[in-house]
Every structure is written in C-alpha cells, then in structure tokens.
C-alpha positions, 0 to 999 in steps of 0.5 A: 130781919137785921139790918146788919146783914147786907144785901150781897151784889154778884158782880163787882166790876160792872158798871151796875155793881159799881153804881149799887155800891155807890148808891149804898155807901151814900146811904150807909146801907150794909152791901158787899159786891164779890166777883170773881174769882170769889163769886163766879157765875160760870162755876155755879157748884161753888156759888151756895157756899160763898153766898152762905158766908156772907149771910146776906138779907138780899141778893142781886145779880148785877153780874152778866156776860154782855159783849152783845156781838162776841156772844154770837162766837162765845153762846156756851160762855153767854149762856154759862153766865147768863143762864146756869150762873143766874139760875144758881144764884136763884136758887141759893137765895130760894134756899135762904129765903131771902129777896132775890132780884136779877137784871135782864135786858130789852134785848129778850124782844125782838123789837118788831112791836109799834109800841113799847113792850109789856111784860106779858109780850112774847119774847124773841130773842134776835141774837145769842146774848138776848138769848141767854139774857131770856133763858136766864129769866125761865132759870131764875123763875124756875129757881125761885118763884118769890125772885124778881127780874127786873128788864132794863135798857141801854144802861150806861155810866161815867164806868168802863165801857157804854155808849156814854162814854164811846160816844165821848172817845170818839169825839175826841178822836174823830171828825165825823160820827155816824150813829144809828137813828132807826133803833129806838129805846130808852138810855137809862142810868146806871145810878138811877137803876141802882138807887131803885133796885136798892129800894127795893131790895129793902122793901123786900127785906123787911116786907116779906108779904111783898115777896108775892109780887115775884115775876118780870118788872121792866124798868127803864127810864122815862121818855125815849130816843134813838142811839143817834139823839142819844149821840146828839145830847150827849155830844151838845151837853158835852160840847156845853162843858167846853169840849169839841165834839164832831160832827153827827150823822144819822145812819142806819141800821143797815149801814152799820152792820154787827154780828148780833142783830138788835131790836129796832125798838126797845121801848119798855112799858113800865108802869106794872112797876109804878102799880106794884112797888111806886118805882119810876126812873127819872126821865134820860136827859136830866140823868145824862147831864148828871153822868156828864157833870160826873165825867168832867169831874173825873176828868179835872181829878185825873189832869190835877 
C-alpha cells in the first residue's frame, strides 16, 4: 500500500490529534487530522464520503466526547460521539479495508478489582461517558472486526485542558490544593500514546496478515499512582523549574464529590499489547519531566 496515502486522524483539536499530528510531522509521516465541521462524529451519514476523499491507508479515531461530569446531563450527545460517530468510523474503514484503531478509556470498569484490569475482565461502566466509551468499543467490534480498540488512562499533554496542566493553574492561583489519593491508575502521555499508536498504524498498513490481531488492547504507561502523586510530581518537577507550587493535600474521594462517579482504580494490565505488537509506553515520571520541560518552553515563547 503507498506510503503517500496518509493515515486519516478524526478529531484535530484534542490533546491526542494534536500530539499524532505532532509525532507524524517529526517522522515525515503522511497524516491529515479533520474535524469538525468537515468530519463530525455526530453526523455519521456524512462520514464515508469526507473519508473516501481523503484515500487514507489508516484511520484513527482520536475524536471523543470526554467532559467526564457533563456527560451525565448530555448521554444522547456522549453516545452521539462516542457510540454511533465511532461506529460509522469503523465501518467506513471496513469498507476501504484499511487498518482502523480507536482509543477507548479505563473508565469502561468499574474499578472495583484488586489488581490491574485485563482486557477479558467484564467491563461496568460507572457513569454515562464510561458508557458511551464501552458501547462505542461493541460498535466498533460489530463494525469492523480487523479494528483495533486501544483502552488508555489518565491521558494528559502541554494542550488544553488535562489534569496536567489544571493542576499548574492552580498552583499559581491557590494556596492550598487538595487532590484525591484513593483512585489509582496510570497518568499517560499523550506524546507517547501517539508515537505507539502510529507504529502501529504503519504495521497495520503494510502487514495486512497483522490485521487478524483486531480486538481491545489496553495500553497505558508503565507504573502507577494516585491523582494525589500525580499532584505531588507534577508540583516538585515544577517547583524544580523555579515556579512556586501550593501546598498539597490528600483528600478523598468522598470528599470531593462529582456528578460522574470514577473508578477507584484504573490500572491497565498491558502486556497482551507487549505479546502482540512489541508496544510498551514508557514509565509516567520521566514522561511527565518531558511534558513539563514542553510547558516552560511554551511559556518563555509566549513572555519573549
């Protein structure tokens, strides 16, 4: 298959379309990115024909509807996105025949297990966005069995809006920050899931036999943590960069109630992906020096 077709990213905007983006133009990889209002998720009637125009060699869909606690007062819009915009995006690419992978979350669990999920554990969804994220895996599956649905967490970026870059506005808004230490899961990068997920959508294109390995894959990065030492690294590598960063307390999960309930633990057993396709992300901390080294330079642009 030419290698001047490009891979097609649904979603441009995000934090993950903007880091594959990234990732290809470092490699001199052929990638469009398109979003709305030329690729919409919640008008999946329109989708086959912009797909077609592009005559891409793989698809990913790194488009979602993510605002975890809105969902619960939008599910028709969450499952709009999520469900039926994935779906389409499946089976268009089942009618080209070319590599489809999509990104799915933790929150399909409901975190109630010991130890870290496995791809055959029954999945239950706490809140409507877990939902929607888990009937969006059976559309996919239904849509296009070769597709593969890759489950990731916590993902965060120097873009918009993550706990990343939350937790460094309030640092420089706020005394005191109390952040939840009874959820666990692992912060991963969205730099790093995209540099995976592009090696593989090239050894999808060009291996089409590798095509029968379709199905759900978790893929996070290596070692875990609490959203409260998560907090505490990304306030000590930032205070290590000469900012002031507050003081941080444990809380927990009751004491900072949302309008979704969340997994108490997130943890993702990743190693059917090591087996299959050689894919390991590296482990959180030094990804998260890399992302805060990425802000401070974004910030000296923005100050010169």
């Amino acid at each position: 298959m030419s290698r001047e077709r490009p891979i097609l990213v649904a979603g441009n905007t995000g934090q993950l379309a903007r880091c594959l983006v990234g990732a290809a133009r470092r490699r001199a990889t052929a990638l469009v990115s398109a979003g709305r209002p030329e690729l919409d998720l919640t008008r999946p009637e329109a989708l086959a024909q912009v797909i077609e125009a592009h005559a891409p060699r793989a698809i990913v869909n790194a488009a979602a509807y993510t605002a975890v606690d809105k969902a619960e007062a939008e599910p028709a819009l969450a499952m709009a996105v999520n469900r039926d915009g994935a779906g389409a995006l499946a089976a268009a690419a089942a009618r080209l025949g070319v590599p489809f992978i999509h990104v799915s979350t933790d929150y399909v669990f409901d975190g109630r297990k010991e130890a870290p999920y496995r791809e055959e554990d029954a999945p239950f969804a706490l809140g409507i966005y877990g939902r929607s994220k888990l009937e969006g895996e059976a559309a996919v599956a239904d849509a296009y069995s070769a597709g593969v649905i890759l489950r990731t967490s916590w993902v965060y970026s120097p873009f918009g809006q993550n706990f990343v870059t939350t937790m460094l506005r309030l640092a420089a808004t706020r005394e005191k920050v109390g952040v939840v230490d009874d959820q666990h899961g692992a912060p991963t990068a969205a730099s790093d899931l995209a540099d995976a997920i592009l090696d593989l959508a090239e050894r999808l294109s060009e291996q089409p036999r590798d095509r029968d390995t379709g199905g759900i894959y978790h893929l996070a990065a290596a070692g875990e943590t609490t959203w409260h030492g998560f907090a505490a690294a990304i306030f000590a590598g930032w205070a290590r960069r000469g900012h002031r960063v507050p003081i941080l307390e444990p809380i927990t999960t009751a004491q900072y109630p949302t309008a979704a309930q969340r997994p108490a633990n997130s943890r993702l057993d990743c190693s059917k992906i090591a087996r299959t396709f050689g894919l390991r992300l590296p482990p959180w901390q030094s990804s998260l020096e890399r992302c805060l080294d990425e802000l401070v330079l974004a910030q000296a642009e923005v100050q010169a």
